[in-house]
N, CA, C and O atoms as a GROMACS GRO file, in nm:
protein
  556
    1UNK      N    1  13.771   8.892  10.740
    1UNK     CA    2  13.813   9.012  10.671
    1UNK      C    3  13.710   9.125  10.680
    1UNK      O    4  13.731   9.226  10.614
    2UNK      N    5  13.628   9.120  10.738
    2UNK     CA    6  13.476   9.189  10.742
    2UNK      C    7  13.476   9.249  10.908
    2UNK      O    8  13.529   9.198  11.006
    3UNK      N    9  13.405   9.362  10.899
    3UNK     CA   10  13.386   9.401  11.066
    3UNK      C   11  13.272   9.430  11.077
    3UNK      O   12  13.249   9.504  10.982
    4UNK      N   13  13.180   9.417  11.137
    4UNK     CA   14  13.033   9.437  11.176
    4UNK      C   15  13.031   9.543  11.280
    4UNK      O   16  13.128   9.524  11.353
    5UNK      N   17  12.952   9.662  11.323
    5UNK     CA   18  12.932   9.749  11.385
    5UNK      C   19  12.755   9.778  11.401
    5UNK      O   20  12.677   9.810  11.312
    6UNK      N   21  12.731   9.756  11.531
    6UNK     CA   22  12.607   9.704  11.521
    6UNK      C   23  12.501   9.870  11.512
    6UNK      O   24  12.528   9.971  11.576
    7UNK      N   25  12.432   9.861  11.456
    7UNK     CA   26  12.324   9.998  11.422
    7UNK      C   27  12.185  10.004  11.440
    7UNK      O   28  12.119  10.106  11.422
    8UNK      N   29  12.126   9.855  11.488
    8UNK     CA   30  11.995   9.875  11.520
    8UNK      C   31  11.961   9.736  11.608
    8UNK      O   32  12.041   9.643  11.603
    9UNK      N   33  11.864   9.730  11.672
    9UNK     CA   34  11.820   9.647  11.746
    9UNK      C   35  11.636   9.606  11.764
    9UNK      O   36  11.551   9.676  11.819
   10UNK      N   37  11.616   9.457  11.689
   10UNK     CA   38  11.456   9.465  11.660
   10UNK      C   39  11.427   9.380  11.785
   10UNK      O   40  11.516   9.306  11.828
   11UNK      N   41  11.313   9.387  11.843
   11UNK     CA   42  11.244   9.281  11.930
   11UNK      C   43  11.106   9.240  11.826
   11UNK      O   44  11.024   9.320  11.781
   12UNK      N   45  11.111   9.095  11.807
   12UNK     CA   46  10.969   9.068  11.731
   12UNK      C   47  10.868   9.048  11.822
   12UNK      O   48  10.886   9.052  11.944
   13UNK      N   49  10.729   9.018  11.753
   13UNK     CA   50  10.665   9.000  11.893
   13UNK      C   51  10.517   8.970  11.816
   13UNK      O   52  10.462   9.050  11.741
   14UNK      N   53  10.470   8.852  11.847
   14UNK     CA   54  10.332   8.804  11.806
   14UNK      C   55  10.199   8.917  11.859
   14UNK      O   56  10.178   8.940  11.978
   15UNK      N   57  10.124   8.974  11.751
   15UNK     CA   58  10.025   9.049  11.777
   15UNK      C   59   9.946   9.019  11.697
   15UNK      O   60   9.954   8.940  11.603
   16UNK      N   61   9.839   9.100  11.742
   16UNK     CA   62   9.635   8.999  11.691
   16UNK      C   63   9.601   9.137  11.683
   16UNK      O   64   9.668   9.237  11.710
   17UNK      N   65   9.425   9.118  11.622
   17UNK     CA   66   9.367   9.250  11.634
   17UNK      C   67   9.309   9.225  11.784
   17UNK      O   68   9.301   9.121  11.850
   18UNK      N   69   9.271   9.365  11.816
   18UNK     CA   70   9.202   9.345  11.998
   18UNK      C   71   9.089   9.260  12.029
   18UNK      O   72   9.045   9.230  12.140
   19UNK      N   73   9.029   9.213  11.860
   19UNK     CA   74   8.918   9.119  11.919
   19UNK      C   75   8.905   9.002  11.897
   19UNK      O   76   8.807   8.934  11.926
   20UNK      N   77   9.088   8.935  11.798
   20UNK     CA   78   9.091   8.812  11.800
   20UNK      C   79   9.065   8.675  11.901
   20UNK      O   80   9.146   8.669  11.994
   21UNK      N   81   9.012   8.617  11.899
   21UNK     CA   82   9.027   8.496  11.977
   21UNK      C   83   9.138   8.442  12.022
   21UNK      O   84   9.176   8.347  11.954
   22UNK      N   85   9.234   8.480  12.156
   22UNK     CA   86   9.336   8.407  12.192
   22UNK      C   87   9.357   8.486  12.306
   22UNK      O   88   9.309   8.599  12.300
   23UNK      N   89   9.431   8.449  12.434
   23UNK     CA   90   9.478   8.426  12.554
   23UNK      C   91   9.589   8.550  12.514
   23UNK      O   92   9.628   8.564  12.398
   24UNK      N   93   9.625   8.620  12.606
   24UNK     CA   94   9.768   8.702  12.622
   24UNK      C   95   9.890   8.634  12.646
   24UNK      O   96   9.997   8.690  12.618
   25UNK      N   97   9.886   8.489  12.708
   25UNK     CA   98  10.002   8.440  12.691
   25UNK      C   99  10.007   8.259  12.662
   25UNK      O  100   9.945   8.167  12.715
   26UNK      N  101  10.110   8.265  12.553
   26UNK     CA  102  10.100   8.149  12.469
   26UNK      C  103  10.215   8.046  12.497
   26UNK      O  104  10.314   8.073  12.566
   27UNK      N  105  10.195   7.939  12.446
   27UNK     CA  106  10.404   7.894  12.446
   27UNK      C  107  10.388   7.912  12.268
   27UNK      O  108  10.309   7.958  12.186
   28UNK      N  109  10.506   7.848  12.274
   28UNK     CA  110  10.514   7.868  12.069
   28UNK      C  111  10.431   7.746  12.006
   28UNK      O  112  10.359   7.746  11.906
   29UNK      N  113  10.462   7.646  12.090
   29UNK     CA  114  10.326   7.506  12.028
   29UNK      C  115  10.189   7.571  12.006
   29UNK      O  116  10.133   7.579  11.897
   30UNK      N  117  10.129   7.630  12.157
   30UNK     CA  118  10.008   7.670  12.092
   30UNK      C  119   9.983   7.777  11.971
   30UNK      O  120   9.917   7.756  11.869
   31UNK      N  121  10.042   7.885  12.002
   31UNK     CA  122  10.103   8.027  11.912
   31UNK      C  123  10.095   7.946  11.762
   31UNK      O  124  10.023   7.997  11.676
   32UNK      N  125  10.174   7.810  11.728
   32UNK     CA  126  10.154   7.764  11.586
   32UNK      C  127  10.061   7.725  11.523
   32UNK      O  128  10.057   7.705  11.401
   33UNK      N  129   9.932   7.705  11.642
   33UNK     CA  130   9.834   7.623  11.595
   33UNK      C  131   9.703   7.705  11.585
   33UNK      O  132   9.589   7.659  11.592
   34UNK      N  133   9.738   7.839  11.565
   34UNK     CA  134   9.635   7.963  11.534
   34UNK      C  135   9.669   7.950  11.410
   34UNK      O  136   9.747   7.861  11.372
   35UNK      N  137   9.606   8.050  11.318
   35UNK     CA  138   9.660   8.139  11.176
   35UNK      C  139   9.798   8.242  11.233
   35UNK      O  140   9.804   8.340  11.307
   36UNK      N  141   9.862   8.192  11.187
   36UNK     CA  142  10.003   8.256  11.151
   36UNK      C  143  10.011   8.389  11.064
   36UNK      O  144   9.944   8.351  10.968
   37UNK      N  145  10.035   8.475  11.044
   37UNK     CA  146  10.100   8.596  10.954
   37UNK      C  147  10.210   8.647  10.935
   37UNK      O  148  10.239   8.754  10.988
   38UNK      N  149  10.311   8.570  10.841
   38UNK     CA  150  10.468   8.557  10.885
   38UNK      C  151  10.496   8.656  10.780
   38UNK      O  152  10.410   8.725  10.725
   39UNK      N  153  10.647   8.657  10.750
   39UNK     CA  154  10.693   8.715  10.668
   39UNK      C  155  10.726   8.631  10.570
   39UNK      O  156  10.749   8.515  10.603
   40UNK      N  157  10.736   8.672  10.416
   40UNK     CA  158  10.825   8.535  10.330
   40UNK      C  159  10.887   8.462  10.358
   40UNK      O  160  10.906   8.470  10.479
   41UNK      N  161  10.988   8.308  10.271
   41UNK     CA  162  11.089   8.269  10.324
   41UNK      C  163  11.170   8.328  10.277
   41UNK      O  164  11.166   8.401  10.177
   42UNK      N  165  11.303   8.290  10.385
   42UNK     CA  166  11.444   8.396  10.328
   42UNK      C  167  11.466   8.557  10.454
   42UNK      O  168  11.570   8.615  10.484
   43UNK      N  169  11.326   8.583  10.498
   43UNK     CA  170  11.350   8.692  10.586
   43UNK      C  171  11.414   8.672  10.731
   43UNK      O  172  11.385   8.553  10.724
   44UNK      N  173  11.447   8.677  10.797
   44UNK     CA  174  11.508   8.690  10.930
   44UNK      C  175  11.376   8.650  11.000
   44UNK      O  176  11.354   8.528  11.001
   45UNK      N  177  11.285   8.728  11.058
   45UNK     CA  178  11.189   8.662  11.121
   45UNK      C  179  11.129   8.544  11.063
   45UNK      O  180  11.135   8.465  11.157
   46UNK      N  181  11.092   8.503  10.998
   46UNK     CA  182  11.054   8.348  10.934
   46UNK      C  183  11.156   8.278  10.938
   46UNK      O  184  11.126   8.162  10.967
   47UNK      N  185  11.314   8.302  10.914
   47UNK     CA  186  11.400   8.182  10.932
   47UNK      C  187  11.451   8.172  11.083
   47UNK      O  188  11.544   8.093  11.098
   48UNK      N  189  11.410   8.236  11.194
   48UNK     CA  190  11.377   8.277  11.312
   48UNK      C  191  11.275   8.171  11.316
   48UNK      O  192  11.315   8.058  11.344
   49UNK      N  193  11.123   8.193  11.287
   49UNK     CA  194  11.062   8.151  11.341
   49UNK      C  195  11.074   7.942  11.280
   49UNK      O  196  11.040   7.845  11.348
   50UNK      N  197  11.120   7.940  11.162
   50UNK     CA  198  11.155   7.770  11.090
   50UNK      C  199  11.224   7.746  11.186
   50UNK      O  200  11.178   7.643  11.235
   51UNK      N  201  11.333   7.788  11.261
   51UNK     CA  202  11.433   7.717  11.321
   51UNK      C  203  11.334   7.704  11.478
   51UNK      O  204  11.318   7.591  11.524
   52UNK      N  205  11.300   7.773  11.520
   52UNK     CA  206  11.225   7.793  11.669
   52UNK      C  207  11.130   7.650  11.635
   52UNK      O  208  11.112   7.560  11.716
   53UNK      N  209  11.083   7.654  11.514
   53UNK     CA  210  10.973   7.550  11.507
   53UNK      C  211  11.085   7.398  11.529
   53UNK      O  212  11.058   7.328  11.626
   54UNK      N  213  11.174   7.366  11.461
   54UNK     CA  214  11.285   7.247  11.438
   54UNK      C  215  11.271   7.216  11.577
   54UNK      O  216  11.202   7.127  11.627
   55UNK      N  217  11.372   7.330  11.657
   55UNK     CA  218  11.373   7.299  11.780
   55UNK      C  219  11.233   7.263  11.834
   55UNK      O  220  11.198   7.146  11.815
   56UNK      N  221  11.170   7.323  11.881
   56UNK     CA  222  11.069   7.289  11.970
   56UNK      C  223  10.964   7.131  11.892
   56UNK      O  224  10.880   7.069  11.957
   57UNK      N  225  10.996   7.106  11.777
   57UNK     CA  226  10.921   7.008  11.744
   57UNK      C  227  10.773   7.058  11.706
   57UNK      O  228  10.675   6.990  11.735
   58UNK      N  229  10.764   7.181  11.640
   58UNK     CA  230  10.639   7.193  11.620
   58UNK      C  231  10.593   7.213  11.466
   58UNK      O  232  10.664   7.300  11.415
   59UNK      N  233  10.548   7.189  11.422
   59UNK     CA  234  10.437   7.228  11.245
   59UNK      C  235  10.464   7.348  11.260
   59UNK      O  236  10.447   7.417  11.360
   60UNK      N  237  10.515   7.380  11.145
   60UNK     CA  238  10.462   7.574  11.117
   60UNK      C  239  10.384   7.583  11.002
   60UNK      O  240  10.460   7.609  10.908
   61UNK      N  241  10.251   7.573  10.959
   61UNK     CA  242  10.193   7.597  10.890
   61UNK      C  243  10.131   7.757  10.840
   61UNK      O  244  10.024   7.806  10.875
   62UNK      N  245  10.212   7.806  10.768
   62UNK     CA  246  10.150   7.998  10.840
   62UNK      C  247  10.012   8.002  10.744
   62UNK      O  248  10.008   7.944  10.635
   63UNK      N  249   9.924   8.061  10.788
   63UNK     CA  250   9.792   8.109  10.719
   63UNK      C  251   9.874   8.181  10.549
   63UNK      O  252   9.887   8.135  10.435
   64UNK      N  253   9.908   8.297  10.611
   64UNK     CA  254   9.969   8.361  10.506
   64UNK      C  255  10.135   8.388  10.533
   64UNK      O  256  10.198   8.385  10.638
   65UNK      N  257  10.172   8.412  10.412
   65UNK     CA  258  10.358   8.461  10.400
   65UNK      C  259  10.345   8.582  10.283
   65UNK      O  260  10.279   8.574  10.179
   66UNK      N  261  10.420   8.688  10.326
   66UNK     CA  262  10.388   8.778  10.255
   66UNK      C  263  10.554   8.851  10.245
   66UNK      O  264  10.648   8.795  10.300
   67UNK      N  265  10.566   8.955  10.184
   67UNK     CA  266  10.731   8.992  10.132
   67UNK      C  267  10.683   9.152  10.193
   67UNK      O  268  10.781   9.224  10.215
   68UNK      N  269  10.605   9.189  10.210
   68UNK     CA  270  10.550   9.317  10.286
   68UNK      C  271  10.466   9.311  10.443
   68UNK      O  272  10.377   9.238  10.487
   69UNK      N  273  10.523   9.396  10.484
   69UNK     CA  274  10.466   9.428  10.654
   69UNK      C  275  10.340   9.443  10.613
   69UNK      O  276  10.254   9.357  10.629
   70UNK      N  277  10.316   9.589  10.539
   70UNK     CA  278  10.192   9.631  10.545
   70UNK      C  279  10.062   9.527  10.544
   70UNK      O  280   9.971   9.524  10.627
   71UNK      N  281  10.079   9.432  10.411
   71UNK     CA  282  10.009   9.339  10.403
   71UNK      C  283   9.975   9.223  10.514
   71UNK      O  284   9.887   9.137  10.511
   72UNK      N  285  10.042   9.240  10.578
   72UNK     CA  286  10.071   9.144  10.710
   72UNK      C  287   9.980   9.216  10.824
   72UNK      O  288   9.901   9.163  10.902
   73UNK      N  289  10.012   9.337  10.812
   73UNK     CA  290   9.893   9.453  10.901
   73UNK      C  291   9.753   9.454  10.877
   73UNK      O  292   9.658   9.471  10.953
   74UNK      N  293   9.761   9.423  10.711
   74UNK     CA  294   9.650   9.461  10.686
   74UNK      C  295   9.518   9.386  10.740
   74UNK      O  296   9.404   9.418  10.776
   75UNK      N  297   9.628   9.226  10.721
   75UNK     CA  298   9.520   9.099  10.739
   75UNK      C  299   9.531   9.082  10.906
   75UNK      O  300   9.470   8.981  10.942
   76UNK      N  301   9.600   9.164  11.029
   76UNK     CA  302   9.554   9.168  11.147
   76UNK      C  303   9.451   9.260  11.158
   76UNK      O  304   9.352   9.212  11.213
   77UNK      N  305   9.442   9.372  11.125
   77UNK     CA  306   9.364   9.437  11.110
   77UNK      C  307   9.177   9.401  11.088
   77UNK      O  308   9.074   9.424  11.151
   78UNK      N  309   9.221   9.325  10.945
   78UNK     CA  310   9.087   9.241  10.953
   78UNK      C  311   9.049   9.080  11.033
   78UNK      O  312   8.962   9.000  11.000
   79UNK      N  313   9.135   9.070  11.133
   79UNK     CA  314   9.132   8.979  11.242
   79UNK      C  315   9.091   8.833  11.160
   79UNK      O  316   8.995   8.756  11.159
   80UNK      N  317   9.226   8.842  11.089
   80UNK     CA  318   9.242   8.685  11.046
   80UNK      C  319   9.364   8.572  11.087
   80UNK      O  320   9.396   8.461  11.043
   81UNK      N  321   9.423   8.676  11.211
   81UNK     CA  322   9.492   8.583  11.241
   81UNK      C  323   9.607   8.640  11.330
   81UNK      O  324   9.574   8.747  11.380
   82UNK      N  325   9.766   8.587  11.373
   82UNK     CA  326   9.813   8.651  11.459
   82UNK      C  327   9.980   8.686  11.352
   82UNK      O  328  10.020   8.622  11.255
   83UNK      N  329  10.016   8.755  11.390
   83UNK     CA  330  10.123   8.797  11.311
   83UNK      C  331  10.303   8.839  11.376
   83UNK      O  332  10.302   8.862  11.497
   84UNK      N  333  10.392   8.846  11.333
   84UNK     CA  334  10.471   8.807  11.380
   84UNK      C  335  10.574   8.915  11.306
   84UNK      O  336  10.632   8.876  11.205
   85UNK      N  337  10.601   9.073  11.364
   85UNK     CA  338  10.643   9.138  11.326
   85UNK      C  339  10.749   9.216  11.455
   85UNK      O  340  10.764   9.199  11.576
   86UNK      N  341  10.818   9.321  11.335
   86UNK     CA  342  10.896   9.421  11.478
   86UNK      C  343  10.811   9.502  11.541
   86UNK      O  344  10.722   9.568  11.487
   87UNK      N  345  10.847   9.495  11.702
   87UNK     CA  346  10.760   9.553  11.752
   87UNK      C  347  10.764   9.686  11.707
   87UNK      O  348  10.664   9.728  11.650
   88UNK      N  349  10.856   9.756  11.722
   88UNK     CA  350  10.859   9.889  11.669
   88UNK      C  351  10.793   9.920  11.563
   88UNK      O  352  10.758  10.038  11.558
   89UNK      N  353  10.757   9.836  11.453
   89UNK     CA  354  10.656   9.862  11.328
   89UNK      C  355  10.536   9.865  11.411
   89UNK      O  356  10.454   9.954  11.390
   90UNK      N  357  10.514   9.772  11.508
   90UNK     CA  358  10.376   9.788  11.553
   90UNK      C  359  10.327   9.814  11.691
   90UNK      O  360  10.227   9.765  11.744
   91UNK      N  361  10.416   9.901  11.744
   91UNK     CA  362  10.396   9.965  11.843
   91UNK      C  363  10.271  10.067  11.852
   91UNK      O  364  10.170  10.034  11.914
   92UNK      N  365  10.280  10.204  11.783
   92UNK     CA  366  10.171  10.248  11.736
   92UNK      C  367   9.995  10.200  11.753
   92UNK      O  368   9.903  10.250  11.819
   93UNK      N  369  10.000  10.079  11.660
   93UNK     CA  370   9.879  10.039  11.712
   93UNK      C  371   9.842   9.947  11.804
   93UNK      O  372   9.732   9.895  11.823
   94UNK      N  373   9.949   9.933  11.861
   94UNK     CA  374   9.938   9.848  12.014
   94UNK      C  375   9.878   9.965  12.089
   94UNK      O  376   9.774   9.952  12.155
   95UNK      N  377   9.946  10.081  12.079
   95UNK     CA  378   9.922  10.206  12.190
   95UNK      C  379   9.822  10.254  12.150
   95UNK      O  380   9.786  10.337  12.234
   96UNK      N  381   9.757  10.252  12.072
   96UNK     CA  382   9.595  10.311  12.025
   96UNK      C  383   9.475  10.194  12.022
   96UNK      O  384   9.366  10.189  11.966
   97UNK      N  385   9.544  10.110  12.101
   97UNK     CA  386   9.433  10.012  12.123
   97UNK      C  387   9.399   9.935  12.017
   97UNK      O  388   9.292   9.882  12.047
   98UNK      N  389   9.436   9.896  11.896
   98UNK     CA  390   9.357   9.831  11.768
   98UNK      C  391   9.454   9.723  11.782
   98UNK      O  392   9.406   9.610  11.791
   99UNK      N  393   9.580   9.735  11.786
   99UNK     CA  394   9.633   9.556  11.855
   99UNK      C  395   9.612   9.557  11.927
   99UNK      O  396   9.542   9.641  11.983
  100UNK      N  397   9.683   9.419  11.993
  100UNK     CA  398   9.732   9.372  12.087
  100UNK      C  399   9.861   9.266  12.134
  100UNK      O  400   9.844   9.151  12.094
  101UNK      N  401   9.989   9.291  12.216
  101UNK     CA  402  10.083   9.189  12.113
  101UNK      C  403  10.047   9.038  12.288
  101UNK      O  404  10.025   9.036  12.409
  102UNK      N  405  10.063   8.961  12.189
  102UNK     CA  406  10.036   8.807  12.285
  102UNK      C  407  10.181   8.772  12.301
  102UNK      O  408  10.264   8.784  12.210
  103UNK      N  409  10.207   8.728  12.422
  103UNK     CA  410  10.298   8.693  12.513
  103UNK      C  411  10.328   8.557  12.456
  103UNK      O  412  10.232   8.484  12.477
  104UNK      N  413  10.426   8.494  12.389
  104UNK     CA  414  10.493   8.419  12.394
  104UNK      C  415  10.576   8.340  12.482
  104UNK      O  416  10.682   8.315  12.424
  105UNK      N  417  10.574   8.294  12.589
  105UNK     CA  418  10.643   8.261  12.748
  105UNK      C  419  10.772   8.219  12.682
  105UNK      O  420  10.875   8.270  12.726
  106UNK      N  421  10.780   8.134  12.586
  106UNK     CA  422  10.888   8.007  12.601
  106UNK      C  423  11.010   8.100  12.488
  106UNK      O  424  11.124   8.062  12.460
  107UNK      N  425  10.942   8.226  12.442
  107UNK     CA  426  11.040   8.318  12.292
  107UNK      C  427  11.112   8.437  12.337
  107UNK      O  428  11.065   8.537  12.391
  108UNK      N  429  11.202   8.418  12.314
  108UNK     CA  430  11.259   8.571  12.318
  108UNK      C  431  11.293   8.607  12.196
  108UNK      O  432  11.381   8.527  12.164
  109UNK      N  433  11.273   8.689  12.097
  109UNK     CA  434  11.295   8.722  11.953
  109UNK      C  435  11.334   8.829  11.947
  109UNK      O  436  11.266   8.919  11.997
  110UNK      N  437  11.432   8.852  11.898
  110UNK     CA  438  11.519   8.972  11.827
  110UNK      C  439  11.639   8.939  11.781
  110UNK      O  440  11.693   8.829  11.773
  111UNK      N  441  11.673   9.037  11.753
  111UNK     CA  442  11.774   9.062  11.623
  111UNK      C  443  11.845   9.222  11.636
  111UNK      O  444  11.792   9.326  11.676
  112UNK      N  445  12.024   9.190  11.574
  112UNK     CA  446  12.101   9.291  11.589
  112UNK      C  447  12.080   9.332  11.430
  112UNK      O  448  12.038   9.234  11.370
  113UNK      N  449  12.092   9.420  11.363
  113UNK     CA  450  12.121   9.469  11.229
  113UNK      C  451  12.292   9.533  11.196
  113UNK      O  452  12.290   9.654  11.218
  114UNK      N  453  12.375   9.505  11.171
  114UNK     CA  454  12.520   9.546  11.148
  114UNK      C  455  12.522   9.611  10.994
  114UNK      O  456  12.451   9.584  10.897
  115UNK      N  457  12.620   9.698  11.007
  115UNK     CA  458  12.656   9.807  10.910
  115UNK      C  459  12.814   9.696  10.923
  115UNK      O  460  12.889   9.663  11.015
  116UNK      N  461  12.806   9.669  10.784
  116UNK     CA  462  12.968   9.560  10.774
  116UNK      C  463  13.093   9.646  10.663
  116UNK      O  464  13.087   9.690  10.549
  117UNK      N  465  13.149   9.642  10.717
  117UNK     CA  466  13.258   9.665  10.611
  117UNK      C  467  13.403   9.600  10.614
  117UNK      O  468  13.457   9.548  10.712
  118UNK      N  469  13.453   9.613  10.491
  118UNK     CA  470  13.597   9.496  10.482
  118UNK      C  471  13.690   9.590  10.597
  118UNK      O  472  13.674   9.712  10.604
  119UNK      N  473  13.787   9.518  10.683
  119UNK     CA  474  13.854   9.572  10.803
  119UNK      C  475  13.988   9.645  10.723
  119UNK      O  476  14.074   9.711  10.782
  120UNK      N  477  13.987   9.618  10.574
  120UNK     CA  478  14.102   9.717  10.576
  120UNK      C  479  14.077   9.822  10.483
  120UNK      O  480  14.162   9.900  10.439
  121UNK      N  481  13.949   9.820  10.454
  121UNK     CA  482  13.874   9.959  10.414
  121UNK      C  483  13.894  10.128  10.424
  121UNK      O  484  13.860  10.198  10.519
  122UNK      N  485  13.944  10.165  10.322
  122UNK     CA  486  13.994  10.280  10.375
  122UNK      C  487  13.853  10.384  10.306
  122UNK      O  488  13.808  10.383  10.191
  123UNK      N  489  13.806  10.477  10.436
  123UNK     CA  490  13.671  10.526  10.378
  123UNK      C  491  13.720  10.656  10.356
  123UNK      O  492  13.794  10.709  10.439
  124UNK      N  493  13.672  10.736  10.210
  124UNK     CA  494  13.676  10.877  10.215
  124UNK      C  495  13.602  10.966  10.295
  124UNK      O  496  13.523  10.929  10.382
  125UNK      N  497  13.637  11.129  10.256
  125UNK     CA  498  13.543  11.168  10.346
  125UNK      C  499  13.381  11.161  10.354
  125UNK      O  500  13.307  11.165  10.452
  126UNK      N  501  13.360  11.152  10.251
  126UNK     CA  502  13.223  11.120  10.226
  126UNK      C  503  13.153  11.014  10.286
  126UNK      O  504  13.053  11.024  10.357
  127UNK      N  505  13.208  10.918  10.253
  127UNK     CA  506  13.206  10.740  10.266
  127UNK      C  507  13.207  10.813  10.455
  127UNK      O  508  13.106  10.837  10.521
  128UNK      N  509  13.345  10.832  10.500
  128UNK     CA  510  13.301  10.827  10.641
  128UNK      C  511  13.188  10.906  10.717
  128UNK      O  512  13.147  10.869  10.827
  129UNK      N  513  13.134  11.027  10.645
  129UNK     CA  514  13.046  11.069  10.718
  129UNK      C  515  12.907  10.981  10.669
  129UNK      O  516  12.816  10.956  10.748
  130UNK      N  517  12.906  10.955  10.580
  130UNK     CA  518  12.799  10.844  10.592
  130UNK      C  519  12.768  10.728  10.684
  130UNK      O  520  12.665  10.714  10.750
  131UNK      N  521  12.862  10.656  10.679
  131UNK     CA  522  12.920  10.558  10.738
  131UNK      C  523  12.880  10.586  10.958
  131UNK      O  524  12.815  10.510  11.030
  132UNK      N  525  12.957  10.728  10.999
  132UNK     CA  526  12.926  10.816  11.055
  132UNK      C  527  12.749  10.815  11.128
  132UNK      O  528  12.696  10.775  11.231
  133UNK      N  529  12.703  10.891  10.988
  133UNK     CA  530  12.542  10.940  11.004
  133UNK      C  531  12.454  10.782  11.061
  133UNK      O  532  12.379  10.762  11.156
  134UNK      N  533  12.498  10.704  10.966
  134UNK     CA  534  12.384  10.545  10.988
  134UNK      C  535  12.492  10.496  11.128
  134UNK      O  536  12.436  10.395  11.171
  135UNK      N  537  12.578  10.515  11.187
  135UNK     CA  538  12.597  10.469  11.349
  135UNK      C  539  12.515  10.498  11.411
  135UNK      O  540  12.435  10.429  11.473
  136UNK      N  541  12.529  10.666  11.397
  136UNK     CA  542  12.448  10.748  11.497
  136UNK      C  543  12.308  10.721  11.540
  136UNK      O  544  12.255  10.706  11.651
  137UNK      N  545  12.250  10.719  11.377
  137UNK     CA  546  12.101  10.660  11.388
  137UNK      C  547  12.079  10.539  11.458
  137UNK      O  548  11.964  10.516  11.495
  138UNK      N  549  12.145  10.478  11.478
  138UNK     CA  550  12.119  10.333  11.519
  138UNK      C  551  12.124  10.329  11.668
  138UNK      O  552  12.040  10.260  11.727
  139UNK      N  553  12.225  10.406  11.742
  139UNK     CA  554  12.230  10.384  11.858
  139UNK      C  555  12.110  10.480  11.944
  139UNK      O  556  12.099  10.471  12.066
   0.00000   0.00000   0.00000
């Protein structure tokens, strides 16, 4: 009864500070057996990364789990470990040199974001130019 219309598109992507200790390219076994910097449980990337662990047979022990990016930045920043965010949040300091994101070989991570609504939804005008505005942005 629901229609999904897709509005954004994340790639995640394991990044360190530039002077952490680790290789540019990892599989996810080794990648687990650093300090971790995940997101809470319940978020998309952490139930992303629980299930990646099931499959592959590996421990996920994360250093830290946090309900905020920033905080997750903060503690790459002070090079405690590797972290596991959208790249687009951390693009920026990839390109100014203070990250760096590590190659995962065996991961491909991302995620669609959908704008859902019931299929027999009738939107006003308002409702549709909203509705409207957050497509646009997305594509």
């Amino acid at each position: 009864h629901l229609v999904g219309y897709p509005i954004s598109h994340e790639r995640f992507v394991a990044v360190c500070h530039v002077d952490f200790p680790v290789g540019d390219n990892l599989t996810f076994e080794e990648l687990a057996k650093f300090p971790l910097l995940i997101r809470e449980h319940g978020s998309s990337s952490r139930d992303f990364l629980e299930v990646l662990a099931i499959e592959k047979g590996v421990n996920l022990a994360p250093k830290m789990d946090s309900s905020n990016n920033q905080a997750i930045m903060t503690a790459i920043k002070s090079c405690v470990g590797i972290g596991f965010l959208p790249q687009n949040y951390v693009r920026e300091y990839i390109d100014r040199g203070l990250f760096r994101e590590v190659s995962v070989c065996d991961v491909v991570a991302h995620q669609t974001n959908y704008l859902i609504i019931h299929k027999n939804k009738k939107l006003n005008a308002l409702q549709q130019q909203a509705f409207d505005i957050i497509r646009q942005l997305g594509n």
